[in-house]
C-alpha positions, 0 to 999 in steps of 0.5 A, spaced: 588 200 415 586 207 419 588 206 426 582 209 430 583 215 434 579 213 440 579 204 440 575 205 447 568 207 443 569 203 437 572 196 440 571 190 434 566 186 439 561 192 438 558 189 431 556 182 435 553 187 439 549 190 433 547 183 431 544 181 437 539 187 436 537 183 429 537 177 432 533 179 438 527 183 433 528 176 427 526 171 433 522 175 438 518 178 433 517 171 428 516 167 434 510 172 436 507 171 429 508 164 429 504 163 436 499 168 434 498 164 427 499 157 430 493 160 436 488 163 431 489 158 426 487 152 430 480 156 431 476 156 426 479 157 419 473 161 417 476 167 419 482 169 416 483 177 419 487 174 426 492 170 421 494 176 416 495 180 423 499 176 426 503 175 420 505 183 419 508 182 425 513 178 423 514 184 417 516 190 423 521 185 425 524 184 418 523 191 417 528 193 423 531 187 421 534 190 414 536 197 416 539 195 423 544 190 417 544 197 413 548 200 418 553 194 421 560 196 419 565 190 420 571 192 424 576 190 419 574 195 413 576 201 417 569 203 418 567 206 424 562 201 428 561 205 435 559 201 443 553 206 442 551 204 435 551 197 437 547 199 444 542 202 440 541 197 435 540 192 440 535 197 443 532 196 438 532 189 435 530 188 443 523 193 442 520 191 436 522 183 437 519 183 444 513 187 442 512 183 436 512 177 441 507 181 446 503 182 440 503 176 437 501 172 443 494 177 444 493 175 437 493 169 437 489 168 444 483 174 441 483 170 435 481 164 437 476 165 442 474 171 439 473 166 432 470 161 437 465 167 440 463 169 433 461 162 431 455 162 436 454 169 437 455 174 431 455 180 435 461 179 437 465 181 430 466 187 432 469 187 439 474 181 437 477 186 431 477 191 435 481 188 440 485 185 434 486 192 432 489 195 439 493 188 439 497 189 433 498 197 435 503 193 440 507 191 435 508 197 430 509 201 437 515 196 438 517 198 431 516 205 432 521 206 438 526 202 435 525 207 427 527 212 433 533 209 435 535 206 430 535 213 426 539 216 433 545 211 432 545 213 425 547 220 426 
């Protein structure tokens, strides 16, 4: 085995933390996608639109999900798995999961009173997509910022 020139920036807890970000964006995220499914679904199972959109969400976490574990080295194999990178990784498990879940929530609450809405008036549809569309933007910024600092800890 290759002893590490510098033990301080690369300790063996540093992949925990690297999963943590995949747990916090697996959970995080799925629990927004459950909630918005579980809200919107209750309404009126005539529309399906908030139902897709919130499932998406659950995609940009599975999406940080798997190219955070790309990157994960164990600390046995001799690979070189810094603080910084486990940091960044979390960072960005962090952001794409607790925007999947602001979004999912804005999801959820938008379909269902909106798909309630749409039942006695008409005129309605085009607002409440609209604002589906600005609540499903939540998650993929979360999942943009966590792209740009999963790429920073690669590199």
């Amino acid at each position: 085995m290759i002893e590490d020139p510098n033990p301080d920036q690369a300790p063996k807890f540093a992949p925990f933390i690297g999963m943590a970000g995949i747990a916090g964006a697996m959970i995080f995220g799925c629990i927004g996608a459950a909630y918005g499914t579980a809200k919107s679904g209750i309404g009126i199972a005539g529309c399906l639109i908030p139902v897709v959109m919130s499932g998406i969400i659950a995609v940009y976490a599975l999406v940080i999900s798997v190219l955070i574990a790309q990157d994960l080295v164990p600390p046995s194999s001799g690979g070189h798995y810094s603080l910084f990178d486990g940091f960044m990784h979390l960072g960005a498990g962090l952001s794409v999961g607790l925007t999947g879940l602001a979004a999912g929530y804005t999801i959820g609450v938008v379909g269902d009173k909106g798909v309630r809405a749409y039942m006695e008036q008409s005129r309605v549809f085009v607002g409440m997509v609209l604002i589906l569309i600005f609540g499903e933007v939540l998650g993929l910024y979360g999942l943009i910022v966590a792209l740009i600092l999963n790429t920073r800890s690669s590199g």
